[in-house]
C-alpha positions as CSV (number, residue, x, y, z in Angstrom):
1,X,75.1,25.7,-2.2
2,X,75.8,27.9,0.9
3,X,75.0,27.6,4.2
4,X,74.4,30.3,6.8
5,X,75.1,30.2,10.8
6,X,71.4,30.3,12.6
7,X,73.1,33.3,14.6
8,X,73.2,35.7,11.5
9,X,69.8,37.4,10.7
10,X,68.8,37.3,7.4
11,X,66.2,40.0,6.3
12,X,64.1,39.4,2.9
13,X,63.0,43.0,1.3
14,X,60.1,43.7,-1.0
15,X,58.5,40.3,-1.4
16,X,55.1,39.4,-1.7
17,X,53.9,36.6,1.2
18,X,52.0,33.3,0.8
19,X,50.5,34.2,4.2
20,X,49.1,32.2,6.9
21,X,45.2,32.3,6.0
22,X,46.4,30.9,2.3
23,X,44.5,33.3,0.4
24,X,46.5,35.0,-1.4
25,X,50.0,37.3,-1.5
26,X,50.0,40.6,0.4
27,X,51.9,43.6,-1.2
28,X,55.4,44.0,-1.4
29,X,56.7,43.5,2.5
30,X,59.8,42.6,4.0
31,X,60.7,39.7,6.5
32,X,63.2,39.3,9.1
33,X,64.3,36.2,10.3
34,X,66.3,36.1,13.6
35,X,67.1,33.0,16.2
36,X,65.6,30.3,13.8
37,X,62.2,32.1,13.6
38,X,60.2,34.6,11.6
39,X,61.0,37.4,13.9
40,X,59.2,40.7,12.3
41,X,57.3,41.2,9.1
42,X,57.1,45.1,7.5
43,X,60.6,45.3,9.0
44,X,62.6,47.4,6.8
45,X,65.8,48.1,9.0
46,X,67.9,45.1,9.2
47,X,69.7,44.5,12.3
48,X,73.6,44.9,12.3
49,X,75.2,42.0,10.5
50,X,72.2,40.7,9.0
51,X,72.7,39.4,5.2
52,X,70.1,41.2,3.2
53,X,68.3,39.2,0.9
54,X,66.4,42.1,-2.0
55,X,63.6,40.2,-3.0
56,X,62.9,42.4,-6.5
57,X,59.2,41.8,-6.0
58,X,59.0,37.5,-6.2
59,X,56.6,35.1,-3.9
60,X,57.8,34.3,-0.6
61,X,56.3,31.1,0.5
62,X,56.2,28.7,3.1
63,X,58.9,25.7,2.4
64,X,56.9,22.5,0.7
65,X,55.9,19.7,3.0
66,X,55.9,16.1,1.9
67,X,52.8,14.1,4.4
68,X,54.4,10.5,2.8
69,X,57.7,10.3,2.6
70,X,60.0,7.1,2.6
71,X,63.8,8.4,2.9
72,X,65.3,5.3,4.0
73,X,63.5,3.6,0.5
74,X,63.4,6.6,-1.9
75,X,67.3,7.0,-1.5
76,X,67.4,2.7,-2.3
77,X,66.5,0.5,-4.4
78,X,64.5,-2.9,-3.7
79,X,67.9,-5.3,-4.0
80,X,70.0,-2.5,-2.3
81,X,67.7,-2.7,1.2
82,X,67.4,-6.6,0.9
83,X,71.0,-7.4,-0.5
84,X,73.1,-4.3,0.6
85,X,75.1,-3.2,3.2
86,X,73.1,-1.5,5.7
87,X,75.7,1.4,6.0
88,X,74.6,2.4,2.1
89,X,71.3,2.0,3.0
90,X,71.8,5.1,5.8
91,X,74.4,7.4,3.5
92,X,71.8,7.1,0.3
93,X,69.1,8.4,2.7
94,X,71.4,11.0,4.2
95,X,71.9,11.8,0.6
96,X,68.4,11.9,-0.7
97,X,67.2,14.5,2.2
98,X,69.5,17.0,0.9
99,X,68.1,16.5,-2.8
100,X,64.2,16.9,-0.9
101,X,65.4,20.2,0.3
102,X,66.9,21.2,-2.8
103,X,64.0,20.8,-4.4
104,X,61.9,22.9,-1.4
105,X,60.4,20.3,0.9
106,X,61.8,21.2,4.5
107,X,59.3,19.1,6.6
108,X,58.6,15.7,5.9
109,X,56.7,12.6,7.7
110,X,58.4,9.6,6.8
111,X,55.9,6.8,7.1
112,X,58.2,3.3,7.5
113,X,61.6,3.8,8.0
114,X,64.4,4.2,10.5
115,X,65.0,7.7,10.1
116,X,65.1,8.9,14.1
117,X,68.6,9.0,13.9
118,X,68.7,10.7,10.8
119,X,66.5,13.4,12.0
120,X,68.7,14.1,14.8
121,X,71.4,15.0,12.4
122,X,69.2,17.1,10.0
123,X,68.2,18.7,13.0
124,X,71.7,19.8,14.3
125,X,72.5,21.4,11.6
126,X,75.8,18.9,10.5
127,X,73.8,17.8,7.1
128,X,71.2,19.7,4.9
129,X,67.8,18.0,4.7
130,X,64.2,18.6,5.9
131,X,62.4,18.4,9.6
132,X,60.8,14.6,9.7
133,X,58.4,13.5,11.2
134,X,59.2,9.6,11.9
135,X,57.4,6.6,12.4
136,X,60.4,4.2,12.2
137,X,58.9,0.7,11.1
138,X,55.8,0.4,10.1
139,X,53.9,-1.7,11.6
140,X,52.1,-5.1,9.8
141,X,50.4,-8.5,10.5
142,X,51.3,-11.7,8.7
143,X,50.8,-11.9,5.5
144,X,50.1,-8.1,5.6
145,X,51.5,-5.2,3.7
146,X,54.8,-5.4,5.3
147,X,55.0,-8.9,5.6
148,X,58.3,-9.3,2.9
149,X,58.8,-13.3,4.1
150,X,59.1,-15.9,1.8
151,X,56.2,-17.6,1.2
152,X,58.0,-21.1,2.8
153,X,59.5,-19.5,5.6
154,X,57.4,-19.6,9.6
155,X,55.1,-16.7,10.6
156,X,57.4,-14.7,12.3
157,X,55.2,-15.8,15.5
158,X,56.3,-19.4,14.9
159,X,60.2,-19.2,14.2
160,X,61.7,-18.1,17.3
161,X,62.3,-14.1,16.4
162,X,64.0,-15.0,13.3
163,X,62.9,-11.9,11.4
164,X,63.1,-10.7,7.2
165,X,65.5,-8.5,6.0
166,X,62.7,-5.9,6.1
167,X,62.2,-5.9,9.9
168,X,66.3,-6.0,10.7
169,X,66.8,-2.7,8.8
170,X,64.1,-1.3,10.9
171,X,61.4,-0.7,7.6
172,X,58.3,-2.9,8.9
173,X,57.7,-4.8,12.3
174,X,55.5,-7.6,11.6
175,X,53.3,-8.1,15.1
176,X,50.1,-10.3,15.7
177,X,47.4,-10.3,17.8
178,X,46.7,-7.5,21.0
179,X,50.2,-8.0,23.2
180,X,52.5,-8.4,19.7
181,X,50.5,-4.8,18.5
182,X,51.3,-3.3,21.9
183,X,54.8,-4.7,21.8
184,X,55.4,-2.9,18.2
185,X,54.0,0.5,18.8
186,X,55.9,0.7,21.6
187,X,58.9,-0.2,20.4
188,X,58.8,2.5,17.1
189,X,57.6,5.0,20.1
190,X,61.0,3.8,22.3
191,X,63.4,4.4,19.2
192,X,61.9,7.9,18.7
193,X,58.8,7.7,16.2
194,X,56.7,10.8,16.2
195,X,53.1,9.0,15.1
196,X,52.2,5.2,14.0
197,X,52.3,3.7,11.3
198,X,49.9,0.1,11.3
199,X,48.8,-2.1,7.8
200,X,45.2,-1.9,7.5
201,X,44.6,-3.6,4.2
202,X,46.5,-4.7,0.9
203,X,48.7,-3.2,-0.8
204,X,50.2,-2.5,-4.2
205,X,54.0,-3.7,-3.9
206,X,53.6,-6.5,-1.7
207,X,52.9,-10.3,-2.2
208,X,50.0,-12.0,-0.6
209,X,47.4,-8.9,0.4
210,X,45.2,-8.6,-2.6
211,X,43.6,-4.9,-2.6
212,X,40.4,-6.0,-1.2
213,X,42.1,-7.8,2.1
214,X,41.2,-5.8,5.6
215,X,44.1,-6.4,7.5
216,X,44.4,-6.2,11.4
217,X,40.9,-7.1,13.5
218,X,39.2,-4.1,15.3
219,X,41.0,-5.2,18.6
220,X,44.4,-4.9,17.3
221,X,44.0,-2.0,15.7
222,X,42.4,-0.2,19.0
223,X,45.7,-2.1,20.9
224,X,47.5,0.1,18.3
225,X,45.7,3.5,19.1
226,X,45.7,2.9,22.6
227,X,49.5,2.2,23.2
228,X,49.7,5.2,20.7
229,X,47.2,7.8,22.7
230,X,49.3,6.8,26.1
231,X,52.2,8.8,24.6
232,X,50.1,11.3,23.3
233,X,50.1,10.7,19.5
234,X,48.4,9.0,17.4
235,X,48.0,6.2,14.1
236,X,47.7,6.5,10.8
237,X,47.0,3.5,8.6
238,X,47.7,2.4,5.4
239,X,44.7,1.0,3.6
240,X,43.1,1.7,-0.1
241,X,40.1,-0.7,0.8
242,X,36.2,0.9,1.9
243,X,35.7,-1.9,5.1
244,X,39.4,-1.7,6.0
245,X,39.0,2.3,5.8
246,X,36.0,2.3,8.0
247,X,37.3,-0.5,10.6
248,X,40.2,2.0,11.4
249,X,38.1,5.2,11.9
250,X,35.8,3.2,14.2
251,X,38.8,2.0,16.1
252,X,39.9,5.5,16.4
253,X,43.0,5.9,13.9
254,X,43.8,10.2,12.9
255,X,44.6,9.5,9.6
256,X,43.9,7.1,6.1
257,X,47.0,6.5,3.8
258,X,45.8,6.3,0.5
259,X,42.2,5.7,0.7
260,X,42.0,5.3,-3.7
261,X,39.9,2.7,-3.5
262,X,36.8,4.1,-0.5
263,X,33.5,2.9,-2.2
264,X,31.5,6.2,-2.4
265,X,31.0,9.9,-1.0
266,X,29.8,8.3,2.3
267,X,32.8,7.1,3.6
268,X,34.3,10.6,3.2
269,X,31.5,12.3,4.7
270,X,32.5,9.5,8.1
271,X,35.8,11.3,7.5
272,X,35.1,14.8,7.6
273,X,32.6,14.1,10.6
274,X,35.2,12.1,12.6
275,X,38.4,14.4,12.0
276,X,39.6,11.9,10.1
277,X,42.9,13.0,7.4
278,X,42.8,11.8,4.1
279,X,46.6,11.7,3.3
280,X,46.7,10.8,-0.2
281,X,48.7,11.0,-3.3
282,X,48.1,12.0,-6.9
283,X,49.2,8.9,-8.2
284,X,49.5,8.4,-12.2
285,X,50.2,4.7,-13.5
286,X,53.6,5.7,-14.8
287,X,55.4,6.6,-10.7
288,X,55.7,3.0,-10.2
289,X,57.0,0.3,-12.5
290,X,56.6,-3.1,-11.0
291,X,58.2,-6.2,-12.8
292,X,55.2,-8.8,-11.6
293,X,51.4,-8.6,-13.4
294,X,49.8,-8.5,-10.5
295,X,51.1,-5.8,-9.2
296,X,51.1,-3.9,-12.1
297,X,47.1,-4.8,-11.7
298,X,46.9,-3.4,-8.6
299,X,48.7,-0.4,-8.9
300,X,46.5,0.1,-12.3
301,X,43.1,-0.2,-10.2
302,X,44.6,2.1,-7.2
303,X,45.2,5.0,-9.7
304,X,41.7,4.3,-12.0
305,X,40.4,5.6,-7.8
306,X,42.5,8.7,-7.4
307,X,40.4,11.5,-9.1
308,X,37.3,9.9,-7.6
309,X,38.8,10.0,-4.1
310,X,39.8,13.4,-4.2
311,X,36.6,14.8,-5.6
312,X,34.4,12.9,-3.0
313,X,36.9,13.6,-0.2
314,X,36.3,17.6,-1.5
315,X,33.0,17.7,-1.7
316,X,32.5,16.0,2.0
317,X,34.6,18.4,3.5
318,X,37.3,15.8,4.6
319,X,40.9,17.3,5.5
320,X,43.6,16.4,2.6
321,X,46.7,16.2,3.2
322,X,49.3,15.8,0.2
323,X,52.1,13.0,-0.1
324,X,53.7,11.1,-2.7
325,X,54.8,7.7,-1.7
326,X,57.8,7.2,-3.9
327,X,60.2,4.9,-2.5
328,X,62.5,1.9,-4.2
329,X,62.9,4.0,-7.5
330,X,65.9,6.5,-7.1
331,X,65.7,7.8,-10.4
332,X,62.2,8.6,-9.6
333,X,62.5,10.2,-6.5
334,X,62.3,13.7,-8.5
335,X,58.8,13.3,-9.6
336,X,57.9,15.0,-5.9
337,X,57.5,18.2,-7.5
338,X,55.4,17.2,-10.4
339,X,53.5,14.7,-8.0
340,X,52.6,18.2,-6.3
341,X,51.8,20.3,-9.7
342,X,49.2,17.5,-10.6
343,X,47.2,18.4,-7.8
344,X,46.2,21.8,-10.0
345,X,46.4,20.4,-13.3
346,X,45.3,17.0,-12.9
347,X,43.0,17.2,-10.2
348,X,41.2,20.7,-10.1
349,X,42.3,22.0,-6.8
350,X,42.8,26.4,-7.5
351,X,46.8,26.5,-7.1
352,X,46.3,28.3,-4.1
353,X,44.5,25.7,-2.8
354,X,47.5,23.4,-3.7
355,X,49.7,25.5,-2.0
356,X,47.6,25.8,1.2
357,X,47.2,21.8,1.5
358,X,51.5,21.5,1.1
359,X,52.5,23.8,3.4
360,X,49.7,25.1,6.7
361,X,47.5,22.1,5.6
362,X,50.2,19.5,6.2
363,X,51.8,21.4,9.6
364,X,48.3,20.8,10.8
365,X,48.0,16.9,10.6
366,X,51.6,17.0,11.8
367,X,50.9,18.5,15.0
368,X,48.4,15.7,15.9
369,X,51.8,14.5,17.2
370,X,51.4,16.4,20.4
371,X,54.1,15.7,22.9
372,X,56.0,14.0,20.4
373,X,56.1,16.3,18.0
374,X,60.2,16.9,17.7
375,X,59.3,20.9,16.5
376,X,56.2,21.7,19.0
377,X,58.4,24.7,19.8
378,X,57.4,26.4,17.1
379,X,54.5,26.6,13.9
380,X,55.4,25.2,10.6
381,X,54.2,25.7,7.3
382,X,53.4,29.4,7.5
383,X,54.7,33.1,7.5
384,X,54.0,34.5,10.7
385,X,55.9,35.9,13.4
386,X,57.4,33.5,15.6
387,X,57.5,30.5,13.3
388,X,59.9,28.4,11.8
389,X,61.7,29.8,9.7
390,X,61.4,27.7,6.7
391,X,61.0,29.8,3.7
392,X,61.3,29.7,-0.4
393,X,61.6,32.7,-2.6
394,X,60.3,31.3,-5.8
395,X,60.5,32.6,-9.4
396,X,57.4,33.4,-10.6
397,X,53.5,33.5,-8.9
398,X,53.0,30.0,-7.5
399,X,49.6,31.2,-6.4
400,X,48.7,31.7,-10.3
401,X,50.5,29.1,-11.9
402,X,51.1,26.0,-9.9
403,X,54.0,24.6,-12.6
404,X,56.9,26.8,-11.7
405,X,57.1,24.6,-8.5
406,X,57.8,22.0,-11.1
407,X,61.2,23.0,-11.7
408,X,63.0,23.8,-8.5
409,X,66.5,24.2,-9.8
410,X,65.0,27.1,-12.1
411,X,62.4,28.9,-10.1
412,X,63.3,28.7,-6.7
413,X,65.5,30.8,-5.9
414,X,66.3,30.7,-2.3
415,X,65.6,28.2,0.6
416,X,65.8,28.7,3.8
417,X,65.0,26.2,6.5
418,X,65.4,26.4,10.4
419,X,66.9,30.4,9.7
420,X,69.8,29.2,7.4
421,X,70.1,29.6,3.8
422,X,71.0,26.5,1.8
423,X,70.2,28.0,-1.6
424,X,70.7,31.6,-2.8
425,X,70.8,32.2,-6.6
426,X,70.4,36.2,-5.9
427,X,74.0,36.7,-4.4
């Protein structure tokens, strides 16, 4: 792998661009990058010391973006984050960024985990890995999604701040009723989340929420969004469940984690007309292996929803946003790329359609951010002058075949993110 100082321009010759609108690939261009940013397209003279890339006709694309991500738990597993030292907890998700670049993803929102420190380091350059987006803990009720407590131990509420292995590491912050909501959000906001993260119904991995549970009452969940929309951002909420879907769009939440399970069309049409983000994942029964029945159960029942949710999310006009949601499985964490390929050979999208949602589609639900977005500076997820410069020159037509982002040690052949090059296989 090789790395290459921000200062040194870097100019890409006859490649063909995933552009902005996501329609297609324009002729045979070039691309300069210069200062971090996409600096001139159709430039053919390359400024002095510039390392010339010759692009021999391939796609140059956007890099991949991943809308739900866990770093801090897709680096671990389940005994390593509740029995482990906490500093191997921090270098196995230092570690796994660099394999999510590697395999093209170079933004990221990381929805429960404490990761603001880690994106400061990504950031300066010391460590390869991807732009995140954090949310630090996410954010859960008792007996909620994130509430990982024994089942004989007090309500955090009632024990005098004595909290779960869960909430020490900084993964969830288990908060009841309007001030403990407040308290929470502000807290993740203090230690540098970008967005929100709240539990608004049951969930697959956990113990006590059954599927069907809406979690959170409509007050706390507006505490949430209002402590949220004071520092300009905004909450997303986990929650598979139709009621627990619509309670958080009525109390004014940007965007539905999962959403497998919404009863009908309807509930996506409330979407689309709200501006409401389905972020959602192409689950298949076999990304998660769980050793309890029940939530094997579960997790059968929330993928028997996933081709339903994404037709009826299409055909209402909702906004999609793509994620995968792999965390507590290391060996697993690979199946990002095939999670994405599924979206065009599982789940009908065009591969250009694919492509659109994983790269501009994403940057757009991760500028609902606003004044906390950490790269406001700049546009991400496209090819245009003056954005990031976060590229991939891939192997093959992406826009044709969706697969040959299946295989990123193969068919990508260069990745560029914030104007340096971390992978060149064309010398």
């Amino acid at each position: 792998m090789t790395q290459q100082q921000t200062s040194t321009p870097i100019l890409i010759s006859n490649v063909r661009v995933f552009g902005a609108d996501g329609c297609g690939l324009t002729p045979p261009t070039s691309v300069l990058i210069q200062d971090r940013r996409i600096a001139a397209i159709g430039e053919e003279k390359p400024p002095e010391g510039a390392v010339v890339i010759e692009g021999g006709g391939r796609v140059l694309m956007p890099g991949l973006s991943d809308a739900h991500v866990h770093l801090f738990a897709a680096g671990n597993t389940h005994a390593g984050l509740t029995m482990g030292a906490t500093g191997m907890n921090y270098y196995n998700a230092l570690a796994e960024a660099e394999r999510m670049l590697m395999r093209g993803f170079t933004a990221v929102r990381d929805m429960a985990g404490d990761v603001a420190a880690l994106r400061q380091v990504l950031d300066s350059g010391a460590f390869p890995g991807p732009r995140i987006y954090p949310s630090q803990a996410a954010i859960s009720q008792t007996s909620g999604h994130g509430d990982y407590s024994a089942v004989y131990e007090d309500a955090t509420t009632f024990s005098c701040g004595l909290h779960t292995r869960a909430e020490q590491i900084g993964f969830m912050r288990v908060a009841d009723g309007r001030d403990q909501v407040l308290a929470a959000v502000r807290e993740q906001l203090k230690k540098g989340a970008s967005q929100i993260k709240i539990m608004a119904g049951g969930g697959v991995a956990s113990t006590y929420d059954p599927l069907d549970v809406v979690q959170y009452t409509p007050d706390e969940l507006s505490a949430a969004v209002e402590a949220a929309s004071d520092w300009g951002t905004y909450v997303s909420a986990h929650v598979y469940n139709d009621e627990g879907i619509r309670r958080a769009i009525a109390a004014g939440i940007r965007s539905i984690e999962h959403g497998h399970l919404a009863a009908g069309p309807e509930t996506f049409k409330l979407m689309a007309s709200k501006g409401v983000w389905l972020s959602t994942q192409p689950f298949l029964e076999s990304d998660h292996e769980y050793p309890n029945p029940d939530n094997t159960e579960k997790n059968q029942e929330v993928c028997a929803g996933v081709a339903d949710s994404f037709m009826w999310a299409r055909e209402a006009g909702a906004k999609i946003a793509f994620g995968t949601d792999l965390l507590l499985e290391p060996e697993k964490a690979g199946l990002q790329n095939e999670m994405l390929t599924r979206l065009s050979t599982d789940f009908d999208f065009s591969p250009t359609e694919a492509l659109r949602i994983a790269t501009s589609g994403n940057a757009e639900l991760f500028r609902l951010s606003g004044e906390r977005d950490p790269y406001k500076e700049a546009r991400l997820g496209e090819i245009t002058v003056g954005a990031w410069a976060d590229v991939l020159l891939v192997e093959g037509d992406p826009t044709e075949d969706l697969t040959v982002l299946g295989d990123p040690d193969k068919n990508l052949a260069v990745i560029i993110k914030d104007g340096r090059i971390y992978k060149n296989l064309l010398g």
